[in-house]
C-alpha positions as a Python dict, from the first residue, in 0.01 Angstrom:
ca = {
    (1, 'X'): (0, 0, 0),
    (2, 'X'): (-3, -285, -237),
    (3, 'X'): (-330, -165, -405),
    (4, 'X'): (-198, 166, -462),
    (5, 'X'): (146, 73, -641),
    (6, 'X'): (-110, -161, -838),
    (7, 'X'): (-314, 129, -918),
    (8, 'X'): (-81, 394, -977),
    (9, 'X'): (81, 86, -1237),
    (10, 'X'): (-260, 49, -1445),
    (11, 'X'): (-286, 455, -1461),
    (12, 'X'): (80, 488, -1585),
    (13, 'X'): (51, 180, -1797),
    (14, 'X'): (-234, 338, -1939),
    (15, 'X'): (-74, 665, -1944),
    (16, 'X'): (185, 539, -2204),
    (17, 'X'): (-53, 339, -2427),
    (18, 'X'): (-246, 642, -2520),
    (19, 'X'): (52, 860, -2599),
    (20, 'X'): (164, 644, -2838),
    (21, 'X'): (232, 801, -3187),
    (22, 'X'): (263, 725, -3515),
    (23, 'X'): (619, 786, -3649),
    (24, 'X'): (781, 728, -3978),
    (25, 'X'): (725, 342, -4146),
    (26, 'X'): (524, 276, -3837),
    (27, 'X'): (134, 173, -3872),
    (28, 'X'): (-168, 120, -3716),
    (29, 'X'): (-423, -130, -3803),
    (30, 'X'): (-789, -150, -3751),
    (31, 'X'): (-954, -492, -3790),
    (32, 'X'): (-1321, -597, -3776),
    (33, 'X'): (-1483, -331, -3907),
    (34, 'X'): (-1832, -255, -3814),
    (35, 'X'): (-2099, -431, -4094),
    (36, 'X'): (-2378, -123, -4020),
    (37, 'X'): (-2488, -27, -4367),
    (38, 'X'): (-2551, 388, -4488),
    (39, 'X'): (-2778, 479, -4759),
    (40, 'X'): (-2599, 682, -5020),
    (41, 'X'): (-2608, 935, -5337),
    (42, 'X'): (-2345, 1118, -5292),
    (43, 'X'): (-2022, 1078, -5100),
    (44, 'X'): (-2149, 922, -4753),
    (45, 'X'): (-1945, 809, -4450),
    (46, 'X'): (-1965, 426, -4402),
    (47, 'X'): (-2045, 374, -4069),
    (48, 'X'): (-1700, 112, -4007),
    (49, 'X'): (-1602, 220, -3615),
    (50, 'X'): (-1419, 544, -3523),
    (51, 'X'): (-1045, 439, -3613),
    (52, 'X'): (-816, 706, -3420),
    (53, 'X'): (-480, 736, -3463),
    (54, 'X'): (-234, 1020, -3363),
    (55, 'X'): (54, 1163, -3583),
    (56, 'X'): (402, 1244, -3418),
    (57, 'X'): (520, 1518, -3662),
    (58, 'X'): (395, 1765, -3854),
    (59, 'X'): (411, 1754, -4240),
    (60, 'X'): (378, 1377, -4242),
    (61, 'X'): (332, 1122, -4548),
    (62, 'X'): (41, 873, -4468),
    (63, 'X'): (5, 525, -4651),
    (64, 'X'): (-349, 402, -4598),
    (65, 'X'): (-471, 95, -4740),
    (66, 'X'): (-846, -85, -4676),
    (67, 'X'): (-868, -430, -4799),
    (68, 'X'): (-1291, -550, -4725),
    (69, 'X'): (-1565, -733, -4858),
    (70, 'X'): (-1887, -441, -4907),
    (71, 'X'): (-2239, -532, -4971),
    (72, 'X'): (-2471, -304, -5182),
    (73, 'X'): (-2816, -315, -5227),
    (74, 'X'): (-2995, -218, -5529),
    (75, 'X'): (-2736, -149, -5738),
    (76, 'X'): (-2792, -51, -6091),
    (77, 'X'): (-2530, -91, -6378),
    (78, 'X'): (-2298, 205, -6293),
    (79, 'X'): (-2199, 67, -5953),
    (80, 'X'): (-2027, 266, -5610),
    (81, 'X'): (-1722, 451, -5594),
    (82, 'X'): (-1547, 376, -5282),
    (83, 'X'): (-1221, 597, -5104),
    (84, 'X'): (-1075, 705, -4809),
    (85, 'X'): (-1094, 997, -4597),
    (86, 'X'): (-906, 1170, -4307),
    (87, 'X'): (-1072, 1370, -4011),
    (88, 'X'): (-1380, 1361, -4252),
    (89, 'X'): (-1281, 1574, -4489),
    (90, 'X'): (-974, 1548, -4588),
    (91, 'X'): (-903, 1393, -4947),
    (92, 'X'): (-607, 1186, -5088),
    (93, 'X'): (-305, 1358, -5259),
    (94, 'X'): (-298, 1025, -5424),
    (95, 'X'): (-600, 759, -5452),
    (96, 'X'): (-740, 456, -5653),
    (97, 'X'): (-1083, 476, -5580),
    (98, 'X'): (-1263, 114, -5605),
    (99, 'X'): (-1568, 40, -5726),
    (100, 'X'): (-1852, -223, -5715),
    (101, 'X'): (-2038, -236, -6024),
    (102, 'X'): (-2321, -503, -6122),
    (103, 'X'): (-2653, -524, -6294),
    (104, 'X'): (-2857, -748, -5946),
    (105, 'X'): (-2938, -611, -5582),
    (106, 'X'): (-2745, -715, -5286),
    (107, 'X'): (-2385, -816, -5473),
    (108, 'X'): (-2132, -827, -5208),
    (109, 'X'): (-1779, -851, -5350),
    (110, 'X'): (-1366, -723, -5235),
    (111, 'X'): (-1198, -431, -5255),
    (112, 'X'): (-861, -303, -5191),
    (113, 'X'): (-863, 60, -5193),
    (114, 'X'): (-528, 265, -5151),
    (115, 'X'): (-486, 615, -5079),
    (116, 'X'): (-180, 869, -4964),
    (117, 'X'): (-235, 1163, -4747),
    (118, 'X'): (47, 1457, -4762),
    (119, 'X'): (178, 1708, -4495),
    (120, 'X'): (-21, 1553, -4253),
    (121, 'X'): (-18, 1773, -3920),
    (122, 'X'): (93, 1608, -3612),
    (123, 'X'): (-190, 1501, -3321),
    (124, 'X'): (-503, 1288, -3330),
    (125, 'X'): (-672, 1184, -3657),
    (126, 'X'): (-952, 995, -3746),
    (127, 'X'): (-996, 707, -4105),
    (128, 'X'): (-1284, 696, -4265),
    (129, 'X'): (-1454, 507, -4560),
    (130, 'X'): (-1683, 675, -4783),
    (131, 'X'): (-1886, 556, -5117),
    (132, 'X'): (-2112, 737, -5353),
    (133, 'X'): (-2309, 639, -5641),
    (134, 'X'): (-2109, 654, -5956),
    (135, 'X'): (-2200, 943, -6208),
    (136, 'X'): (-2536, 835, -6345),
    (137, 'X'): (-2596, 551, -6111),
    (138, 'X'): (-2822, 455, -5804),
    (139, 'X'): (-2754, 238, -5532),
    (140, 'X'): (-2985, 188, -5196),
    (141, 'X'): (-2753, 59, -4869),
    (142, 'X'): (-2353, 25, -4843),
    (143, 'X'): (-2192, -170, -4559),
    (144, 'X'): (-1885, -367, -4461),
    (145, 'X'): (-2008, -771, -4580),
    (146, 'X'): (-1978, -933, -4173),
    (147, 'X'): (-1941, -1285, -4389),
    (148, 'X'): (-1621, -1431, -4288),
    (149, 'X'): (-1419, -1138, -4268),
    (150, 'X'): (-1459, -775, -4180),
    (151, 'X'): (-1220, -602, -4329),
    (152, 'X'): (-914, -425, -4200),
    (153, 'X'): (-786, -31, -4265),
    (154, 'X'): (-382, 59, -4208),
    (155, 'X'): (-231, 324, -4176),
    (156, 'X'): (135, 371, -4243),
    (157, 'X'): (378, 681, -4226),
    (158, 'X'): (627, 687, -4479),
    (159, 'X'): (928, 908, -4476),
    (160, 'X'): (893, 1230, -4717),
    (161, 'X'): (1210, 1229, -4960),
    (162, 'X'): (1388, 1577, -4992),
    (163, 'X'): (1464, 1731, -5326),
    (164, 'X'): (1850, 1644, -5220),
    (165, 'X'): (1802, 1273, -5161),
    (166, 'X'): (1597, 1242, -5499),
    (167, 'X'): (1905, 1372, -5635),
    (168, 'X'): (2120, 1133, -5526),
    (169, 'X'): (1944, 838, -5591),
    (170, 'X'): (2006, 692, -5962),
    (171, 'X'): (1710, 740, -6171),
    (172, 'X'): (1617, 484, -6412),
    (173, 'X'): (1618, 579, -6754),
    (174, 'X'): (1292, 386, -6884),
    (175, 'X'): (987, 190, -6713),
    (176, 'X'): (1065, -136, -6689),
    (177, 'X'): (903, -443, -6566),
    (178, 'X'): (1128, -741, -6560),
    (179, 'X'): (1072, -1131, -6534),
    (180, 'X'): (983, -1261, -6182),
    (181, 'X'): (1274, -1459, -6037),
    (182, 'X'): (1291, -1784, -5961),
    (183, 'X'): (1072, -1908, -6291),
    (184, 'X'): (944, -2157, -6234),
    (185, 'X'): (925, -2126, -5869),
    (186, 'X'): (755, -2247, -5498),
    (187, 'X'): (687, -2115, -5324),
    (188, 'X'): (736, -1738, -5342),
    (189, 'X'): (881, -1565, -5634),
    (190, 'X'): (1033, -1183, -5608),
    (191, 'X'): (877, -913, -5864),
    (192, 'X'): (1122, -640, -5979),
    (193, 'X'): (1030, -313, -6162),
    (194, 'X'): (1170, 42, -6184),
    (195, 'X'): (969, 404, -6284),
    (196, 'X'): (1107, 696, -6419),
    (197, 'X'): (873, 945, -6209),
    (198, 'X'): (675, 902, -5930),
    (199, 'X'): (362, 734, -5982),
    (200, 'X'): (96, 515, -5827),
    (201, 'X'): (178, 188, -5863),
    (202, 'X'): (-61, -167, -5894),
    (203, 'X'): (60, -490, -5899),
    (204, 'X'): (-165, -747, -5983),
    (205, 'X'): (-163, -1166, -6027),
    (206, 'X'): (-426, -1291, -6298),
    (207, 'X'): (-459, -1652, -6366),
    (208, 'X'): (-455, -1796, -6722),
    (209, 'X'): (-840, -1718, -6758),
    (210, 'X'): (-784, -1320, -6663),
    (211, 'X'): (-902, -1385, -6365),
    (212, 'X'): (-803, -1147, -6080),
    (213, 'X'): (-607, -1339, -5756),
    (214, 'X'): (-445, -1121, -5584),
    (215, 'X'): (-301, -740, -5579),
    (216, 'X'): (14, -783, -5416),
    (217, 'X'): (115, -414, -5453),
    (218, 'X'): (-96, -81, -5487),
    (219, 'X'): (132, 202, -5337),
    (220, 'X'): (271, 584, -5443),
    (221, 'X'): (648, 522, -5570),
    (222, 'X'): (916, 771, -5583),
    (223, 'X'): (1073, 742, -5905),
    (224, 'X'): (1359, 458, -5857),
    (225, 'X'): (1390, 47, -5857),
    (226, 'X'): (1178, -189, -5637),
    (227, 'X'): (1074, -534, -5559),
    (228, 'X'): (779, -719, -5460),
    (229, 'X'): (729, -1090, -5339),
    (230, 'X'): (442, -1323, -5443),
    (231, 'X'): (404, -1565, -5189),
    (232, 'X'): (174, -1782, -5413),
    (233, 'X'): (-146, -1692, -5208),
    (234, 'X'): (-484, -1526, -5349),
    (235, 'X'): (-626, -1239, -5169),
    (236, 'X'): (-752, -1457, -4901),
    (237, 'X'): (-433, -1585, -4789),
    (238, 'X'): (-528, -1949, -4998),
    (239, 'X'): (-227, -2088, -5166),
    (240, 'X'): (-322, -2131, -5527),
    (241, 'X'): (-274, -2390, -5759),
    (242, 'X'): (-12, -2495, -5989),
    (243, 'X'): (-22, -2349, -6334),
    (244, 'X'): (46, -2053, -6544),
    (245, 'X'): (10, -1696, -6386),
    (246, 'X'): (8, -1329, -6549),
    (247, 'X'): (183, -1016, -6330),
    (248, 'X'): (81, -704, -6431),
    (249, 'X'): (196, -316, -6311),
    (250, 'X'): (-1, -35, -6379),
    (251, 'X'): (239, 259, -6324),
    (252, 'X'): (44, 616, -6501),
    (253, 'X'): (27, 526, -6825),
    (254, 'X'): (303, 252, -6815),
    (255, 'X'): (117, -115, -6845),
    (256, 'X'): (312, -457, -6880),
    (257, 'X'): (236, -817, -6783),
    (258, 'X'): (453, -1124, -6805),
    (259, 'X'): (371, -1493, -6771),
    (260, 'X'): (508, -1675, -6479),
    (261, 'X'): (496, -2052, -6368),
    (262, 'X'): (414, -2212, -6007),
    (263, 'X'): (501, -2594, -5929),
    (264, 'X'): (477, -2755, -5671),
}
C-alpha cells in the first residue's frame, strides 16, 4: 500500500512539473549548452541541446537573451552572424545579431545576443541558436567554446502594453541619459535613462582604454524612464578594478556615454 501512495506521488509530482507554463515576467533558463560544432554558409542551427519551453497564453511577448563563449574555425575577415530562433523558424520582431569577426582560425570569443519574439501562441516551443557566414565571408565549424563555461539561453515573458496604458504613462520629451548615481561609488552604482519611442536598448561599461567589460543591459523598451544597476562586475561576474569607467546606451539612433568613478 505504501509503494503505491509512493508511486502514485512520483506520477503526480511529475504530473505537475511538466505542466508548468511560462506566464508573464516569468523565465526559463537553459545552462550548459552542448559544445557540438555545425559547419555553416548560410543560416545553420547550432547544435546547443533541445531547450523546450511551453507558453501559457496566446499572443505572448518573449524576452530571450544567450550570453556564450563560440569557437569558429577558419574564419576569414568578415566573421559569423549569430541570432536566435523559435520552433526553428521563427525570427525576432526585434534582434541584435552578434558577430565574431577575426583575420586567424579557431578564435573563440563572448557573445551576448538579445532577441524579442511577438504574439507568441500559447503551448510548447523550442530556442534555438543559429550562425551564418557574414555577406562575403567563409567560416568552416561553429560551436558553443566547453572552456570554463557553456553558456546559458533565457527566456522571459514580458507583459504586452495596450495602446490605453501607453497613454497613460508620461512620455519623456527627449532621450536622455543621465549621470550614474552614487559618483564615485562601491560597490554598485544605479544607471538612469529615458526614450521617447520604443527602441532596443544597449547598455554597455568600457574601461578607460575602450575596452568592452560588461553589457549590463540589451533589452526592447517601451518608450518611458528606466534604471539599471552596475554592480561593478565584468561579464564574468569578476569585480573590476578601481579606476575610471565609460557607460554608454545605444537607443536607435540615440548614442551617449558618460564617465563614472569606482573606489574602493
Amino acid at each position: 500500500m505504501k509503494r503505491t501512495i509512493l508511486v502514485c506521488a512520483i506520477i503526480l509530482t511529475t504530473l505537475m512539473m511538466s505542466s508548468q507554463v511560462l506566464s508573464q515576467n516569468q523565465y526559463f533558463q537553459f545552462g550548459s549548452l552542448n559544445a557540438g560544432s555545425v559547419s555553416i554558409g548560410d543560416w545553420t542551427k547550432l547544435t546547443t541541446g533541445t531547450h523546450n519551453f511551453t507558453v501559457g497564453e496566446d499572443n505572448t511577448t518573449l524576452e530571450v537573451y544567450v550570453n556564450s563563449r563560440f569557437r569558429v574555425e577558419s574564419l576569414n575577415a568578415n566573421g559569423v552572424q549569430f541570432r536566435v530562433r523559435i520552433d526553428d523558424v521563427t525570427l525576432p520582431d526585434y534582434d541584435n545579431m552578434a558577430s565574431i569577426t577575426a583575420l586567424y582560425s579557431g578564435t573563440t570569443d563572448f557573445q551576448s545576443i538579445f532577441a524579442v519574439f511577438e504574439n507568441v501562441s500559447s503551448g510548447a516551443h523550442t530556442v534555438s541558436i543559429w550562425a551564418k557566414a557574414a555577406p562575403s565571408g567563409t567560416a568552416g565549424t561553429v560551436g558553443v567554446d566547453p572552456g570554463g563555461w557553456g553558456g546559458k539561453i533565457i527566456v522571459k515573458a514580458i507583459p504586452s502594453l495596450t495602446n490605453v496604458e501607453l497613454q497613460s504613462q508620461d512620455i519623456p520629451d527627449e532621450f536622455n541619459l543621465q549621470q550614474n548615481y552614487p559618483n564615485p561609488f562601491n560597490p554598485s552604482t544605479t544607471i538612469r535613462y529615458s526614450i521617447t519611442t520604443p527602441e532596443n536598448v544597449s547598455i554597455k561599461i568600457y574601461d578607460i582604454a575602450g575596452k568592452l567589460i560588461n553589457e549590463i543591459t540589451r533589452e526592447h523598451n517601451q518608450a518611458g524612464e528606466y534604471e539599471v544597476i552596475w554592480n561593478g562586475k565584468n561579464n564574468f561576474g569578476e569585480r573590476v578594478s578601481s579606476g575610471a569607467y565609460f557607460y554608454q546606451i545605444v537607443a536607435g539612433n540615440y548614442v551617449q556615454a558618460k564617465k563614472m568613478i569606482l573606489l574602493k
